[in-house]
C-alpha positions in Angstrom: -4.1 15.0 35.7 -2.4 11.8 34.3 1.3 10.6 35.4 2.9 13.5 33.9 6.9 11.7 34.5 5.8 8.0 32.7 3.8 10.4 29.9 7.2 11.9 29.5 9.0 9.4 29.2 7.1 7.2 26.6 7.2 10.5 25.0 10.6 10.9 24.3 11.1 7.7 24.0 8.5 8.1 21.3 10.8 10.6 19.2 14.2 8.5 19.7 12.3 5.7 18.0 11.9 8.4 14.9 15.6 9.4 15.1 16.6 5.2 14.7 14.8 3.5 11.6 17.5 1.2 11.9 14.9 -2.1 12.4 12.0 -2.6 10.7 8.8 -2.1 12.7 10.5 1.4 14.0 7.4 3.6 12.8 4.4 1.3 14.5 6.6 0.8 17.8 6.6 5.2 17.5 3.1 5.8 17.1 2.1 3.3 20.2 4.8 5.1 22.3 3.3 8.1 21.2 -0.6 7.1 21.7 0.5 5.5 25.4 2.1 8.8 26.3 -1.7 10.7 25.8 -3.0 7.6 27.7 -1.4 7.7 30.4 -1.8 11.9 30.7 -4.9 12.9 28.9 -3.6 16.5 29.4 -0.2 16.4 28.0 -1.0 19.1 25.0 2.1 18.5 23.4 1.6 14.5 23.5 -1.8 15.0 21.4 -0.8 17.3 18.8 2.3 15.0 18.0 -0.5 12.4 17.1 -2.3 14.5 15.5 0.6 14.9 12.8 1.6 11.5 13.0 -2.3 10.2 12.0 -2.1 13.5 9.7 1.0 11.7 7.9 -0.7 8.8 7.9 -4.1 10.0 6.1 -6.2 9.6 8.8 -7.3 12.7 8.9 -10.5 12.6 11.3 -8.5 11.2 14.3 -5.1 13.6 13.5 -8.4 16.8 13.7 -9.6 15.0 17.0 -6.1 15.1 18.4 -5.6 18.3 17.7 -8.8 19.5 19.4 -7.9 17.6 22.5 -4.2 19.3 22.0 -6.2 22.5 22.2 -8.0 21.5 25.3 -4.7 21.3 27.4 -4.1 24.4 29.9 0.5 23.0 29.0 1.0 24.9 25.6 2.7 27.7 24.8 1.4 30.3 22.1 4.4 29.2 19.7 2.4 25.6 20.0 -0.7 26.8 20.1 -0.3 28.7 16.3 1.2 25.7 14.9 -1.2 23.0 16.2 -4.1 25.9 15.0 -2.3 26.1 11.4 -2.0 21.9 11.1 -5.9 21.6 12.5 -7.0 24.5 9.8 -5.2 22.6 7.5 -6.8 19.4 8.0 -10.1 20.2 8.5 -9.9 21.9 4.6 -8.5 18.5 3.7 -11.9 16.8 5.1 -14.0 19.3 3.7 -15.1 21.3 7.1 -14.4 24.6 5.0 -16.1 27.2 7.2 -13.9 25.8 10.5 -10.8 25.7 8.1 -11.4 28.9 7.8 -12.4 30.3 11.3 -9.9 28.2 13.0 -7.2 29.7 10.4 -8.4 33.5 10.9 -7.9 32.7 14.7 -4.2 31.2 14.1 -3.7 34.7 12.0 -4.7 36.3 15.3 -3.0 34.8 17.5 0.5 34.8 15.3 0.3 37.6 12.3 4.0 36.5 12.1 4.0 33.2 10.9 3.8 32.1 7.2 1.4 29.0 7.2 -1.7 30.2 9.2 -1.4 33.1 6.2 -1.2 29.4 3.9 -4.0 28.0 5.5 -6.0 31.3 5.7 -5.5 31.6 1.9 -6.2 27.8 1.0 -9.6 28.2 2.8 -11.0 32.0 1.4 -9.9 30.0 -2.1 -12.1 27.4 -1.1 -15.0 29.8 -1.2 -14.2 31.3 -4.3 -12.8 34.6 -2.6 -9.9 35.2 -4.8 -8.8 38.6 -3.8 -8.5 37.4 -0.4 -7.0 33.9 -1.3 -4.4 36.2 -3.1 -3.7 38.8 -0.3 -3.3 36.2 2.2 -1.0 34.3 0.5 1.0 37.1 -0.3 1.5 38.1 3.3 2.6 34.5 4.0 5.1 34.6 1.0 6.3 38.3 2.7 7.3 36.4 5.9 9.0 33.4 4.1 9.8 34.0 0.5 12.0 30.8 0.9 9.4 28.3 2.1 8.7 26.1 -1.0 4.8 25.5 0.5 4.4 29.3 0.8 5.4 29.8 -2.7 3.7 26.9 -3.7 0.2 28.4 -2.3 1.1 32.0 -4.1 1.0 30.0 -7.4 -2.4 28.9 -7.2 -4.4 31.8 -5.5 -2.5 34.1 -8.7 -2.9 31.0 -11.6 -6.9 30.9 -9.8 -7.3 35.1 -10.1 -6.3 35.0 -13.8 -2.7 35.7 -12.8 -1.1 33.3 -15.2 2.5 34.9 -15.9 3.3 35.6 -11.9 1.3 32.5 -11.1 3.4 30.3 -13.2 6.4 31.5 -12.0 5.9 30.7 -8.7 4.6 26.9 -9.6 8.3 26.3 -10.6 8.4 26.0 -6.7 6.5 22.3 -7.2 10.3 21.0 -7.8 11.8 22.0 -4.9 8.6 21.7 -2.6 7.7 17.8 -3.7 9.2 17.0 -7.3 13.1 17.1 -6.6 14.2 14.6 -8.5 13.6 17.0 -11.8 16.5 18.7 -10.2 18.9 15.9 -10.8 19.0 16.5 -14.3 22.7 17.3 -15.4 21.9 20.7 -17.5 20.4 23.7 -16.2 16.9 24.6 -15.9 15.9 26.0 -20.0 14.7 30.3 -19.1 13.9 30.6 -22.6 17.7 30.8 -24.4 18.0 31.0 -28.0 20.0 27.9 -29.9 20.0 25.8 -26.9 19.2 22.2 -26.9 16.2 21.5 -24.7 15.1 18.5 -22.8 11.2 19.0 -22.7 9.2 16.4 -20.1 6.3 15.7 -19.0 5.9 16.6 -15.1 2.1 16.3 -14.7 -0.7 14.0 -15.8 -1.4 13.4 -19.8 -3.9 16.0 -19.8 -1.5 18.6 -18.6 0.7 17.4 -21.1 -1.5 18.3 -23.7 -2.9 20.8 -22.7 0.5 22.9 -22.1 1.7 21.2 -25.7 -0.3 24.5 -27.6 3.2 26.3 -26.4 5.2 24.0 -28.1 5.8 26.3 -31.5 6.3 29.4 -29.6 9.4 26.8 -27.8 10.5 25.8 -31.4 11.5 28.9 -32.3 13.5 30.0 -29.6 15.6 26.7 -28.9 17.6 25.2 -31.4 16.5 21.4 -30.5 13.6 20.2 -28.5 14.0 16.4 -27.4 9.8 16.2 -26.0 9.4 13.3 -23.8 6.2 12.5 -23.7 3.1 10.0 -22.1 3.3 6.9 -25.0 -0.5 7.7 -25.4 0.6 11.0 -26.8 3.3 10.0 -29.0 1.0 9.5 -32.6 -1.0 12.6 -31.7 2.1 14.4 -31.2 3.8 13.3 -33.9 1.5 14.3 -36.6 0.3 17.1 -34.6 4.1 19.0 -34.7 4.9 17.4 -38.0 5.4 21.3 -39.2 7.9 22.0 -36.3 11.3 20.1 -37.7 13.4 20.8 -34.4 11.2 18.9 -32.2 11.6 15.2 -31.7 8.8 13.0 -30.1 9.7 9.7 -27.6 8.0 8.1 -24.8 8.9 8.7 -21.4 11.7 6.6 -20.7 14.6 6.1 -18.1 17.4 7.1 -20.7 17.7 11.3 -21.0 19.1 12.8 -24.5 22.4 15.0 -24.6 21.2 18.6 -24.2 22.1 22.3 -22.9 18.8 22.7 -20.6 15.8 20.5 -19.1 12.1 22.2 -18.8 8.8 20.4 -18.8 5.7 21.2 -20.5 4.0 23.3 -17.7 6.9 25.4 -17.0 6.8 26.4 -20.4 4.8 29.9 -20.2 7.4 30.5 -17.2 10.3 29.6 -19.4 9.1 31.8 -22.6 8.2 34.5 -20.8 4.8 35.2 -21.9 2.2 37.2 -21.1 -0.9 36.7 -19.2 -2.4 37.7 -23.0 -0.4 35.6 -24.5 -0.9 32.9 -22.4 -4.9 32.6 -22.4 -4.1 33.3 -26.1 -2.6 30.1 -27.3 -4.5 28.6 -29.3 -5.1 24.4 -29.0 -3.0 22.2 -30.9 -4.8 20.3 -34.0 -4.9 16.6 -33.2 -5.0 14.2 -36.3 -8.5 12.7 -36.4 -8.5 9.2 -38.3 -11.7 7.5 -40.3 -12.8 5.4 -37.4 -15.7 3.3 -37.9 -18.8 3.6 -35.8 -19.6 -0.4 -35.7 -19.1 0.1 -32.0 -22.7 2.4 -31.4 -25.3 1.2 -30.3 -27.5 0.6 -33.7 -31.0 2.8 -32.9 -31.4 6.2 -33.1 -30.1 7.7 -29.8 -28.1 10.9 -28.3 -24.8 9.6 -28.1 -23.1 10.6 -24.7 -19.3 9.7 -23.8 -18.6 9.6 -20.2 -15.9 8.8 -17.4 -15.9 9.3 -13.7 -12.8 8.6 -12.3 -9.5 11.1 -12.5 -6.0 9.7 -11.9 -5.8 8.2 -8.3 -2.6 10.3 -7.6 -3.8 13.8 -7.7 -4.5 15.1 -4.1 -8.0 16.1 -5.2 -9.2 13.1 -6.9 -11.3 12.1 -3.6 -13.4 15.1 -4.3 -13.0 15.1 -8.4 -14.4 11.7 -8.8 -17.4 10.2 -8.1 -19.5 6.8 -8.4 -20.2 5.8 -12.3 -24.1 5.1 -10.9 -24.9 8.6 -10.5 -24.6 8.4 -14.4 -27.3 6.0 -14.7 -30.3 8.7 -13.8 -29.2 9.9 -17.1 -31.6 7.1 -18.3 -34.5 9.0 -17.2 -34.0 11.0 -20.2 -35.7 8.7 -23.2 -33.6 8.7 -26.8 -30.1 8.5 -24.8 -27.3 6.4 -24.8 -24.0 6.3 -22.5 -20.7 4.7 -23.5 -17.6 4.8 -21.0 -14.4 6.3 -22.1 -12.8 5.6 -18.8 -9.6 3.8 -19.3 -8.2 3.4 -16.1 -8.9 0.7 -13.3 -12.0 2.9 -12.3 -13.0 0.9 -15.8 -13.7 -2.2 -13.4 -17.1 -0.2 -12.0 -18.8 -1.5 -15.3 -18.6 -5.0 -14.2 -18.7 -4.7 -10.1 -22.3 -2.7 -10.9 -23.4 -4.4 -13.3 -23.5 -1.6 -16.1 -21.8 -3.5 -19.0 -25.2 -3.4 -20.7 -26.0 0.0 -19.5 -23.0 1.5 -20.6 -20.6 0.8 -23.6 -17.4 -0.3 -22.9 -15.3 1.4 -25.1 -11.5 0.8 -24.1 -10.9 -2.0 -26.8 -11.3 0.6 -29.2 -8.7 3.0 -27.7 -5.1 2.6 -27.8 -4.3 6.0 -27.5 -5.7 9.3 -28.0 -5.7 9.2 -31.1 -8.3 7.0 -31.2 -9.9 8.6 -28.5 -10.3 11.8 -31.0 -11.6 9.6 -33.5 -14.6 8.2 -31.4 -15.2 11.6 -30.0 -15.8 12.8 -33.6 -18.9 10.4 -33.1 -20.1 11.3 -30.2 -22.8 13.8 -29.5 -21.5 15.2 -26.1 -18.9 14.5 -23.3 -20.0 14.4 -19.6 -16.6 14.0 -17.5 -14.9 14.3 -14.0 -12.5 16.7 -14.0 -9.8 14.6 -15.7 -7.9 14.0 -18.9 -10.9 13.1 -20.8 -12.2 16.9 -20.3 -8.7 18.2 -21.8 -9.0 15.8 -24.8 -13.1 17.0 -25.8 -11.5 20.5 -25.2 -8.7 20.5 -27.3 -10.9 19.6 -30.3 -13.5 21.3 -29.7 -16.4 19.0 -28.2 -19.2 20.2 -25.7 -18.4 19.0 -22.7 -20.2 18.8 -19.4 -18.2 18.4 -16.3 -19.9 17.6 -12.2 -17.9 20.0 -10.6 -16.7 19.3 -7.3 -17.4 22.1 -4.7 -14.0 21.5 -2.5 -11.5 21.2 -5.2 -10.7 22.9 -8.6 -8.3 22.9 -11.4 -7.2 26.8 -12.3 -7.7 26.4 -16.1 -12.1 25.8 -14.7 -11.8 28.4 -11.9 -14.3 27.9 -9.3 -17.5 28.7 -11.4 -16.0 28.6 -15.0 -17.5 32.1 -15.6 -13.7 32.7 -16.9 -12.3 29.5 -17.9 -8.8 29.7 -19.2 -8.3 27.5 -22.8 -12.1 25.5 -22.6 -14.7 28.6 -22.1 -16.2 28.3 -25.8 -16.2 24.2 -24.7 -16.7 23.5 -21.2 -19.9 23.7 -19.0 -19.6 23.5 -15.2 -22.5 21.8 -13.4 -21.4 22.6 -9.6 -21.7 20.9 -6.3 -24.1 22.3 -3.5 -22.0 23.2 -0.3 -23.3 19.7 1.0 -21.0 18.2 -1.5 -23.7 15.6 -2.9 -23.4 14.7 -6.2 -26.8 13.6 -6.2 -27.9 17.2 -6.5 -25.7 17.7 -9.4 -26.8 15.2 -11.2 -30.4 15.8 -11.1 -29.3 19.5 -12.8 -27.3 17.5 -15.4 -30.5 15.3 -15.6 -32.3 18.5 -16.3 -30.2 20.1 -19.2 -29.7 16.9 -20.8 -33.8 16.3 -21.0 -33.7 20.4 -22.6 -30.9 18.8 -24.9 -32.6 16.2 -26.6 -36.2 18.0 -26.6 -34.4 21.0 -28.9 -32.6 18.3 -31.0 -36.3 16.5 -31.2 -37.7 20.0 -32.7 -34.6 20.3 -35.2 -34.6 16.7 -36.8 -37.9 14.8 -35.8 -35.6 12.1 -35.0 -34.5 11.5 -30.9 -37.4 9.7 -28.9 -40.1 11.6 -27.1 -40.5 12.1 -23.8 -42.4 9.4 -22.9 -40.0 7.0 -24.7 -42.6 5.3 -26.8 -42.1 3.3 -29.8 -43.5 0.8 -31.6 -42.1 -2.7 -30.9 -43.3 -5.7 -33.7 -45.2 -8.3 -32.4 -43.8 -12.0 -32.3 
């Protein structure tokens, strides 16, 4: 055993340098007080799992999962510390994608305290991991039983219902996002909008573009019922939009700005199933909204006789799962074992800078200075033979018009509209093919199966038009 007293001490001296952020360097001078204090008394239990959440806060999940086992180690906690250090290290270990410990180390924290809401979370998050649905739900329910207050709780009741084909309960619990991480939504001056006839509506955007639109097919059942809809929208989506709703005369259009209109109630465009009312039926119902499509020229395809595939690889860096959504634009070039095909990148966002850094600009077609909105995003995809995206906007945009679209689907993380094996997609199931991750996570794997179907692709179109190369790739090539 260390010095117990000096561990103590830089301990709590530790936490007073949390409690006064009054100088700048407050946080660094914290986490060494913290760090010396395991130092200097390897068995001070409480010492370790205290830097386990601070390198937790701080992303650094590995070392925050080591502390936590050497936290469990010590013979100084009490059970109290023991469930909560359990909970955080089932927690993490999901995070990192050690999914059966997530889950064994969570069943034990259930064990050990049946009466505390987030080893129920954790227990939920990681049988949703797995695909186990029921179990994701029941677990999360008996959290949400113990805390119905706890904005995380609710927060993981939304997706295990929304991921079991729950929608109308599942979306009502998501309204818990404001509280639990988007507060500022409840700043607004006016009421949240539960659906009231002749009331003026401030409608927003509170997720990504994709979400946007793809929550937008609700927007005539909302023009009905309120009297005014001001939509504040992504500027990408305002010409889409426009022309899209032209028929629906009490909704106005304008990009998201810092200046709010006058109105009686604020909702966004995800909370409006929630806000309407509706249905599980009448929620997978909806049908798509009908994008304008403009007479885009094709100058920008490559000029022989190929299958035309649009891809991107990279989601929005700010969504928690975008570690395990995206994945390195290479694995896209073993589609060139398949003769007759041709790749063009519809990725938009910095990941676009991939093209250059591995040398793909020839490989791949940039196709960015064609796109200044989706719009024109429609209009090249109305050229395009197929769609093969990361989880991501792209795969809402080939949906919503109706384009086949091929998506390498991460094993560790999934969007509730895809479900975990698309067997019962919500919105894209006519649309959307899932090409899943093995348990190793290797997208390698997947793409060899996408590798696969894509060869099967342009053999049937070979038999139906004569025209997509061969196999073997050959062709004649003029001398000189």
């Amino acid at each position: 055993m260390g010095n117990r007293v000096q561990a103590v001490g830089l301990y709590n001296a530790g936490y007073k340098a949390t409690q006064n952020r009054s100088y700048e360097n407050w946080a660094t001078h914290a986490f060494g007080l913290f760090q010396s204090a395991c130092i200097i008394d390897p068995t001070f239990g409480q010492a370790w799992s205290v830097n386990g959440n601070n390198n937790g806060d701080l992303n650094r999940l590995h070392a925050a999962i080591a502390c936590y086992r050497r936290a469990l180690d010590t013979n100084d906690l009490g059970t109290d510390d023991k469930i909560k250090i359990m909970s955080n290290l089932s927690w993490r270990l999901y995070q990192v994608g050690e999914l059966e410990e997530s889950l064994a180390v969570g069943q034990k924290a259930v064990e050990l305290g049946p009466d505390y809401p987030y080893p129920w979370v954790n227990l939920s998050v990681a049988h949703g991991s797995f695909g186990n649905r029921l179990s994701a739900v029941e677990t999360a329910r008996k959290a949400y039983a113990i805390d119905p207050n706890d904005t995380a709780v609710i927060f993981n009741l939304a997706f295990a219902l929304l991921f079991n084909g729950e929608y109308a309960e599942g979306f009502k619990h998501f309204e818990a996002r404001f509280a639990h991480r988007m507060q500022n939504y409840l700043t607004y001056p006016y009421p949240k909008w539960t659906g009231g006839k002749d009331e003026t509506v401030f409608l927003v955007s509170d997720q990504g573009m994709g979400d946007t639109l793809s929550f937008a097919r609700f927007l005539p059942h909302a023009s009905k019922r309120a009297k005014f809809i001001h939509a504040m929208v992504q500027p990408v989506l305002m010409r889409a939009f426009t022309e899209a709703f032209v028929h629906l005369p009490n909704v106005n259009f304008t990009p998201i700005t810092t200046s709010y209109p006058a109105a009686d109630a604020w909702t966004t465009f995800v909370s409006l199933p929630f806000a309407l009312g509706l249905t599980d039926d009448e929620i997978k119902s909806a049908p798509h909204p009908k994008l304008p499509v403009y007479g885009m020229p094709d100058t920008w395809k490559m000029p022989d006789t190929k299958l035309h595939v649009g891809i991107s690889w990279g989601g929005s860096r700010l969504n928690d799962i975008d570690k395990w959504r995206s994945f390195p634009l290479t694995h896209f070039l073993d589609l060139y074992k398949v003769p007759g095909v041709q790749l063009y990148s519809l990725q938009m966002d910095d990941h676009k800078k991939d093209l250059v850094d591995f040398c793909c600009e020839s490989l791949v077609r940039d196709l960015q200075p064609w796109v200044s909105d989706v719009v024109d995003t429609v209009s090249i995809l109305q050229h395009l033979d197929l769609v093969i995206t990361c989880e991501s906007a792209l795969a809402h945009i080939a949906g919503v018009i109706g384009k086949e679209v091929w998506i390498p689907y991460s094993y560790h993380a999934h969007d509730y509209r895809l479900g975990h094996t698309g067997e019962d997609m919500l919105w894209y199931g006519k649309t959307h093919r899932l090409f899943l991750q093995d348990r190793d996570m290797r997208w390698d794997k997947t793409f060899e199966r996408i590798t696969k179907a894509l060869q099967e692709k342009v053999d049937g179109l070979a038999k139906q038009t004569g025209k997509v190369g061969a196999r073997d790739g050959s062709r004649k090539v003029a001398a000189g």
